[in-house]
N, C-alpha and C positions, 0 to 999 in steps of 0.2 A: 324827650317828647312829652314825659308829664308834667314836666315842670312848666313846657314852653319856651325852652331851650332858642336861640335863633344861632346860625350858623350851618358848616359845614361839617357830617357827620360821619365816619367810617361805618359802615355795616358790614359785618361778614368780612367776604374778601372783595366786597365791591368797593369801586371808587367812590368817593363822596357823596352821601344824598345832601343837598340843602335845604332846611328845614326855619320856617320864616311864619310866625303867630304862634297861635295857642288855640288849643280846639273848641272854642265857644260853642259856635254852632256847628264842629264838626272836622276831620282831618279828610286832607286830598293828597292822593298818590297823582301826583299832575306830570306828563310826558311832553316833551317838545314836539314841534314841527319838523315836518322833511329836512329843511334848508338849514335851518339854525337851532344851536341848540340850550341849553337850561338859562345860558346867559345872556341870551336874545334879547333887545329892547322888549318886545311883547310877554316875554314869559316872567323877564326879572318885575314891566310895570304890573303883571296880571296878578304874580305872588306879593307884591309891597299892597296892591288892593283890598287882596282878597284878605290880605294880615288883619288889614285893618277893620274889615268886616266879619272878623271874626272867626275866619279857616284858618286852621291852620295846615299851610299849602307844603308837600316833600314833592324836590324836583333832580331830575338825574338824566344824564347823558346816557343812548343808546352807546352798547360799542362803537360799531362804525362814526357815533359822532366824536367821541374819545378820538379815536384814529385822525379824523380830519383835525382835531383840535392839534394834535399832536405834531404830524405833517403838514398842516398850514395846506394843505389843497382840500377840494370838495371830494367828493366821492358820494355816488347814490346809497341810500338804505338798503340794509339788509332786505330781505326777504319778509314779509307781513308775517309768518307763521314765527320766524325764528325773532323778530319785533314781541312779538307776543310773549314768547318765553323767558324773553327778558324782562320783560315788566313781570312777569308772572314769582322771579327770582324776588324783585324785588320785592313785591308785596308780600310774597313768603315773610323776607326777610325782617320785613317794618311789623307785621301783626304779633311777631315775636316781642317789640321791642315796646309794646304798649297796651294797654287795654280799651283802647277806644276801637270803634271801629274803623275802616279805613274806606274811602270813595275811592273812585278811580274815575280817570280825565285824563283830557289833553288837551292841545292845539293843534289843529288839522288831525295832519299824520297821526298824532297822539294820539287823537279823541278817538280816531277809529281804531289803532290797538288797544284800546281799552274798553270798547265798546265789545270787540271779538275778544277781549277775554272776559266780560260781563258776563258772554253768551255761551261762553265753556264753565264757567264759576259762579257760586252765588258770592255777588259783595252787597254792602249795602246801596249802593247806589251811583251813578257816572252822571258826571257834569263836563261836558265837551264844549269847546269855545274852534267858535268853527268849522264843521265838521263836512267834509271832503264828500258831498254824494255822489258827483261823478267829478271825473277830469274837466278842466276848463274847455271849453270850443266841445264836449264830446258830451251829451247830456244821457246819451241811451246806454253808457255802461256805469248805469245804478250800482252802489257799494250798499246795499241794505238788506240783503241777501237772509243774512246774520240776526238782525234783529226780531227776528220773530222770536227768540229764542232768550234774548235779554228779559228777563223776569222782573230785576230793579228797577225805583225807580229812576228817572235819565230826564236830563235838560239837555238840551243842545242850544248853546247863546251863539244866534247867525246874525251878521249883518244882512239887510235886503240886499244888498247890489254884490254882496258873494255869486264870483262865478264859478265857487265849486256848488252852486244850489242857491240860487236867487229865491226873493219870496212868493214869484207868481209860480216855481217851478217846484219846489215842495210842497206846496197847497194841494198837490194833484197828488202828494205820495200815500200811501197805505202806512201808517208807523204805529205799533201797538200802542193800546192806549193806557200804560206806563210812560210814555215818550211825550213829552213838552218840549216844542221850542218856542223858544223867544226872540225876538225882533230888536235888531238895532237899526236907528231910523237913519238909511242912507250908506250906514255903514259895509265897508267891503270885506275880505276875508281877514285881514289883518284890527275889523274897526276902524276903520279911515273913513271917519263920514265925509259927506261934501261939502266945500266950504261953505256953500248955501245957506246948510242945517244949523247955523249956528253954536255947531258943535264940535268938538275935537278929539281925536283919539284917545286922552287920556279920560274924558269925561263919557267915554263910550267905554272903555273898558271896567271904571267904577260903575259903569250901569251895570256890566257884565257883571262883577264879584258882586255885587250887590243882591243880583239876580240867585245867583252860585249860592249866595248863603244864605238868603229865605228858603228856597228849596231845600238846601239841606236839613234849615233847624225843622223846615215843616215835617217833612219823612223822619227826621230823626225823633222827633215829639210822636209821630201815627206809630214808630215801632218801639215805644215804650222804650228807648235809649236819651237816657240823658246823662 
């Protein structure tokens, strides 16, 4: 990790974190989504971005995504609580393994275990790509319960046409004001703008890490860490 190592790393007695840049503006403990996991089209293109702008991004399979890897069928996630504990292992594991500080994020699913373990832990800061405020078709069971409690500072990078949280439908939310999001024009949960926009998912998610790593170096410059 100091050197900037890129590869696949043994920690502990966990399975591999993959570890991809060098921490210019900063390191992310980054968690996948529900459906898919470290090796997903959006997490492998989010971490090749985010390299390039200067994070350096650590990404790791929950158990149960282990399992599915393993068995080749799907199966739902664990429980949010026992989600949480596991990243919480991990990040134990990684602040051992470095002097920098370390972010916490995710995609979807991710961004809100790591947002609920913000809210149980001081870290330096969560950058969510993403981030699940309610169920799709189901708007009035809000996930932001938690947040008052997040102290760090926190990006959440949303596409507008996100239907876990469109952008006329967060406008109306209460979120402390540690908490920026950012807007991708057109873009849905995954970043799929419309063809319209003139834009394409790859060039939405370099918006994203781009987004990811001015915020970082900025808080990281305001808490005198460099």
């Amino acid at each position: 990790m100091q050197a900037g190592a890129c590869g696949r790393f043994y920690v502990d007695n966990h399975i591999p974190v993959t570890l991809q840049g060098s921490a210019e503006k900063g390191c992310l403990l980054f968690a996948h989504g529900a459906g898919a996991g470290q090796e997903s089209d959006f997490v492998r293109q989010f971490a090749t971005s985010a390299a390039q702008d200067g994070i350096q991004l650590m990404t790791f399979d929950f158990t149960y995504m282990q399992r599915m890897n393993i068995e080749g069928r799907r199966r739902p996630p664990a429980k949010i609580e026992q989600l949480v504990t596991e990243m919480s292992a991990w990040y134990e594991s990684l602040l051992a393994a470095t002097d920098q500080p370390i972010w916490v994020g995710g995609k979807s699913m991710g961004g809100r275990v790591a947002s609920l373990l913000a809210a149980q832990r001081q870290v330096p800061g969560v950058i969510i790509a993403g981030y699940p405020f309610h169920p799709p078709r189901s708007p009035d069971k809000l996930r932001l319960a938690h947040w008052g409690d997040v102290s760090a500072p926190s990006l959440i990078i949303q596409g507008e046409r996100d239907p876990f949280g469109r952008r006329d439908e967060v406008a109306a939310y209460s979120l402390p004001a540690n908490t920026e999001v950012e807007w991708l024009v057109t873009g849905d949960h995954d970043f799929k703008p419309l063809r319209a926009s003139g834009w394409d998912q790859s060039a939405l998610i370099q918006q994203a890490t781009r987004k990811a790593a001015n915020f970082m170096l900025t808080h990281r410059d305001v808490n005198g860490v460099c």
